[in-house]
C-alpha positions in Angstrom: 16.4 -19.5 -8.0 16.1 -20.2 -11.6 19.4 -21.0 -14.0 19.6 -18.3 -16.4 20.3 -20.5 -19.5 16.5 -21.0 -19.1 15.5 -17.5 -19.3 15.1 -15.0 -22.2 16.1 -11.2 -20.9 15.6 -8.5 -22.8 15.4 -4.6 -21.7 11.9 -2.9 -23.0 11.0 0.6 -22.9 8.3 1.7 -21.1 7.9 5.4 -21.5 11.2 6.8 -21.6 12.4 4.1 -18.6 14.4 1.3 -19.4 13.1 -1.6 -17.8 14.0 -5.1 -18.0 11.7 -8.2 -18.9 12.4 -12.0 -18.7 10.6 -15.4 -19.8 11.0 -18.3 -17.9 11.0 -20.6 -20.8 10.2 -23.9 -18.8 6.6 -21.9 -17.4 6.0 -19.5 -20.2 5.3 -17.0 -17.3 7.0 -13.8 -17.9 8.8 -11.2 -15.0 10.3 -7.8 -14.7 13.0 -6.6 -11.8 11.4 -5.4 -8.7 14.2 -2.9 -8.5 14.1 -1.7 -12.0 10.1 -1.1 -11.4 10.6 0.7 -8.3 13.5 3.2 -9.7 11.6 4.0 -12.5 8.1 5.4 -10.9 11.0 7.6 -9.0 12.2 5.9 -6.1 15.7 6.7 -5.6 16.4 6.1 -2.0 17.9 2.4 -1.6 16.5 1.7 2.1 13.1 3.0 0.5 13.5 0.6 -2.5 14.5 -2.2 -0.4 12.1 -1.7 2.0 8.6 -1.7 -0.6 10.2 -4.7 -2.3 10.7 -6.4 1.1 6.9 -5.7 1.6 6.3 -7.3 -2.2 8.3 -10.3 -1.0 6.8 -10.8 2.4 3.1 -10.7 1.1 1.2 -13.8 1.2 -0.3 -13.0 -1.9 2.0 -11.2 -4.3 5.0 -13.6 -2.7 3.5 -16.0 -4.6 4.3 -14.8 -7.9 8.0 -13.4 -6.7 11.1 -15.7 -7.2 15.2 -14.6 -8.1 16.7 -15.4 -11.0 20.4 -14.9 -12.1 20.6 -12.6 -14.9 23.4 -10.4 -16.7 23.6 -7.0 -15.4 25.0 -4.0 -17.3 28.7 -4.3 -15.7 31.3 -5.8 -17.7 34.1 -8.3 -16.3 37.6 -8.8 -17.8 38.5 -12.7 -17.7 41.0 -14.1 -19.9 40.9 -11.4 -21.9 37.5 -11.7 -22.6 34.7 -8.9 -22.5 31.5 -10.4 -20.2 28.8 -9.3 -18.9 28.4 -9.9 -14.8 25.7 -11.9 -13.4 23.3 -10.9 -10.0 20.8 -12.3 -8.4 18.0 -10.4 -9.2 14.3 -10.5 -7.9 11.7 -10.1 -9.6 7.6 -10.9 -10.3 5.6 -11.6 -12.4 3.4 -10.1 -15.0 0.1 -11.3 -13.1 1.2 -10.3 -9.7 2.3 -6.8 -10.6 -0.8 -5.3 -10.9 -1.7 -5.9 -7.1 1.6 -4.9 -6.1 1.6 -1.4 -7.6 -2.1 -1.1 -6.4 -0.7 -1.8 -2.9 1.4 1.3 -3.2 -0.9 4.1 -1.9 -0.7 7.8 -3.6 -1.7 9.2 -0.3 -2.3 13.2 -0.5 1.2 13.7 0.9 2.8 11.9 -1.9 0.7 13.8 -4.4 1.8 17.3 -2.8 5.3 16.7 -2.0 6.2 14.5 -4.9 3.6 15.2 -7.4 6.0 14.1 -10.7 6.6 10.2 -8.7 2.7 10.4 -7.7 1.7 10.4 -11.8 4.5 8.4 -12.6 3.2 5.9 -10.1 -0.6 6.0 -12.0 1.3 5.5 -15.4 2.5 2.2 -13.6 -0.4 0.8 -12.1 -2.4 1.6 -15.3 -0.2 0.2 -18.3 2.7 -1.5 -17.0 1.9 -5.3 -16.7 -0.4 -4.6 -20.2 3.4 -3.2 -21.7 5.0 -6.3 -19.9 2.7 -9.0 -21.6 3.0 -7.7 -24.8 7.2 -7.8 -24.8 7.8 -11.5 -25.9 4.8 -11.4 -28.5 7.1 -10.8 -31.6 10.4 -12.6 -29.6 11.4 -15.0 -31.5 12.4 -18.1 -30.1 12.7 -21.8 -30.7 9.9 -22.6 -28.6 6.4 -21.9 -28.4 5.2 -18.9 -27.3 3.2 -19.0 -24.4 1.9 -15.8 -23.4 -1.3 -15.2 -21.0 -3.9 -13.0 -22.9 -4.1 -9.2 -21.6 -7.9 -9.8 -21.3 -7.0 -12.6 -18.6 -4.5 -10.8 -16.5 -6.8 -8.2 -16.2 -9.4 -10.7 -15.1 -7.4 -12.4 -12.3 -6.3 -8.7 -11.3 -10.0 -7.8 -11.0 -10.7 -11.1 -8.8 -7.7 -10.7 -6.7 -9.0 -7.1 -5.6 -12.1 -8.4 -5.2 -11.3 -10.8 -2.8 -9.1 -8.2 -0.8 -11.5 -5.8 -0.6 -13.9 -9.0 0.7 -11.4 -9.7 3.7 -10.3 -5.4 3.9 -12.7 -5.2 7.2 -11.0 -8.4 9.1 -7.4 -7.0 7.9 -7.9 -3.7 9.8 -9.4 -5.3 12.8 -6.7 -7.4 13.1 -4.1 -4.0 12.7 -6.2 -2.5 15.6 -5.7 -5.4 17.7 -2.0 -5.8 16.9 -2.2 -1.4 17.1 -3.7 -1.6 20.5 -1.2 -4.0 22.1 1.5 -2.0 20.6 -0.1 1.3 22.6 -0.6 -1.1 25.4 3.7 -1.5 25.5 4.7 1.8 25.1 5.5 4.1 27.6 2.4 6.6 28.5 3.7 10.5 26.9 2.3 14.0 27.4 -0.8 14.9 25.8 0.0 17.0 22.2 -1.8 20.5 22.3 -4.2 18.9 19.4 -4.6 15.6 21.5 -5.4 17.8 24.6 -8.1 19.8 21.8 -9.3 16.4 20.6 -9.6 14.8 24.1 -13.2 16.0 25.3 -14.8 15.5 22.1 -14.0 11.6 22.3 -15.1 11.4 25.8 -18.7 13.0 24.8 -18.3 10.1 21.2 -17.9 7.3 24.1 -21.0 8.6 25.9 -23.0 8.9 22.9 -21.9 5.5 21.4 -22.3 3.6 25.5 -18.4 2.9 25.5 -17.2 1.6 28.5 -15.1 3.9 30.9 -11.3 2.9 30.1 -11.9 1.3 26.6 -10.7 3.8 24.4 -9.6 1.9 21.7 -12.9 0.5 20.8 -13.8 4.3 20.1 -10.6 4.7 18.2 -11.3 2.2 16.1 -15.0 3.2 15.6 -13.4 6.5 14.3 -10.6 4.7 12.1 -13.6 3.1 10.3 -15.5 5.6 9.8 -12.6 8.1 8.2 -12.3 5.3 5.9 -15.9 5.1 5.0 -15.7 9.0 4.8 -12.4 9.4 3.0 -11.9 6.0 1.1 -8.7 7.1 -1.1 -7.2 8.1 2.2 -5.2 5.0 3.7 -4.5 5.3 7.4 -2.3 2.0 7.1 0.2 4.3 4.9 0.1 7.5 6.8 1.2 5.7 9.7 3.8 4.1 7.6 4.7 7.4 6.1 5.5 8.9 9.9 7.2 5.6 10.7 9.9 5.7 8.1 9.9 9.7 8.4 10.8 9.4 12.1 13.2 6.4 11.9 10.1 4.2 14.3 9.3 0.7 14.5 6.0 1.6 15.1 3.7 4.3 16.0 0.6 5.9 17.7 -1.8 5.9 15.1 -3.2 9.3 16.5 0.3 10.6 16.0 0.7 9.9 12.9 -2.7 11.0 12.0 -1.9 14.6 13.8 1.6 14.7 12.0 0.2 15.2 8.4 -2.0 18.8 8.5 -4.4 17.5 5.5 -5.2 14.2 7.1 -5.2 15.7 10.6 -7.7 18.8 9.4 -9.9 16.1 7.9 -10.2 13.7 10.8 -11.0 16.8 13.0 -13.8 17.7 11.0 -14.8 14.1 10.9 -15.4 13.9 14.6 -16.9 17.5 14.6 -19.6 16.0 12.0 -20.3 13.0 14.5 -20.5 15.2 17.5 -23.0 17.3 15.6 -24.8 14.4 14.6 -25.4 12.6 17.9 -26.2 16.2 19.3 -29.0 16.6 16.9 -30.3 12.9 17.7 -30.2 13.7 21.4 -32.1 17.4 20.9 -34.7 15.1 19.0 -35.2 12.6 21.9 -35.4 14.8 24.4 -38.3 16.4 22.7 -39.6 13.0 21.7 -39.6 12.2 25.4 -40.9 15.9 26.5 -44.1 15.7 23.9 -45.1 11.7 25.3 -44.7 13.4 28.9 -46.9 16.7 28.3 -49.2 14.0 26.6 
């Protein structure tokens, strides 16, 4: 935690919100609260802001460029009969670590139908925020050098960073379905839904067409996770099945249930595997004759 008589705070506005910005003055690097971010795209719900700044905190990437600092707050104190401002400790991250932490924040198709003014809000943020952030300090005045990284630069490293986790995106979610699987593999077996019971013979004929063992479903699950994501890239499964999590008060979930609970996502995978089945029919139809033609030959 860093000693607030080496920090500059100042509150900025960023489109009608009042945010707050702060320069470490020993690194030059410059910060905003986590919580003041997250309250104004529209969060209100403290377990919800706690919990999507937890997930800031716990990254390995965007942890990086977290820390707490002890700054003044907007409650006053009465001590010897003299007016102060309180002090918390306050996290918050910095301006080049932002822009993967918003981007991390999915506008999933519920978000943008249930909550379409926190959905827009949210694209305000992850398209001008950390630009509005770097440029606070530029005319502060202070009586040490200015150090401030160039916008053209943040938006560089941002640009790399996503690179490199789109490079590693594949390993991430086979890890998930490994961790997903032996999550199923501990929770206690439950009745078939009516759209699970729908769904049911058109995976057994997808394991038959693509030679999955009897028994190993999950491999065909996540054959089918991969290809909605090729299919529908904006669509993140990750964040549906958090969505249902926190709707439902879970630690964790059937993917498949969570897919099933949200009618948009659950209409689209449906016509996903109806497109595959289709497919695979078509490819069998042409072997068949393939195979009928050589024999007649």
């Amino acid at each position: 935690m860093t000693n607030n008589t080496a920090l500059q705070v100042t509150n900025f506005n960023f489109y009608g919100d009042e945010l707050i910005a702060l320069k470490d003055n020993a690194t030059g690097e410059i910060y905003t609260s986590i919580n003041s971010i997250l309250r104004g795209i529209g969060f209100t719900d403290k377990d919800q802001i706690r919990r999507r700044r937890d997930k800031w905190i716990n990254d390995i990437v965007i942890s990086k460029g977290v820390l707490k600092f002890n700054i003044p707050t907007q409650e006053v104190v009465i001590k010897n009969d003299t007016t102060l401002f309180d002090e918390k400790d306050t996290y918050c991250i910095s301006q080049h670590k932002l822009p993967l932490a918003l981007a991390k924040i999915t506008i999933t198709p519920k978000m943008k139908k249930n909550q379409p003014e926190l959905a827009s809000k949210l694209e305000l943020y992850q398209d001008k925020c950390a630009d509005v952030l770097a440029s606070v300090f530029l005319n502060y005045k202070t009586t040490e050098q200015i150090i401030i990284q160039p916008i053209l630069d943040t938006l560089n490293t941002f640009t790399k960073t996503i690179n490199n986790t789109l490079l590693s995106l594949n390993e991430r979610m086979s890890k998930l379905e490994e961790s997903q699987e032996q999550v199923k593999k501990s929770l206690p077996k439950k009745r078939f839904s009516y759209w699970n019971s729908k769904m049911f013979p058109k995976y057994q004929l997808l394991m038959d067409y693509f030679e999955i063992p009897t028994g190993k479903n999950g491999i065909l699950y996540k054959e089918l996770y991969k290809e909605f994501h090729n299919t529908y890239p904006d669509i993140e499964i990750n964040q549906i099945v958090d969505d249902y999590c926190y709707d439902n008060g879970l630690d964790s979930c059937f993917t498949l249930d969570a897919i099933e609970h949200d009618k948009t996502v659950r209409k689209l995978f449906e016509s996903m595997v109806d497109g595959l089945l289709k497919k695979y029919e078509l490819l069998s139809e042409n072997t068949t004759v393939r195979e009928k033609t050589i024999f007649d030959d």
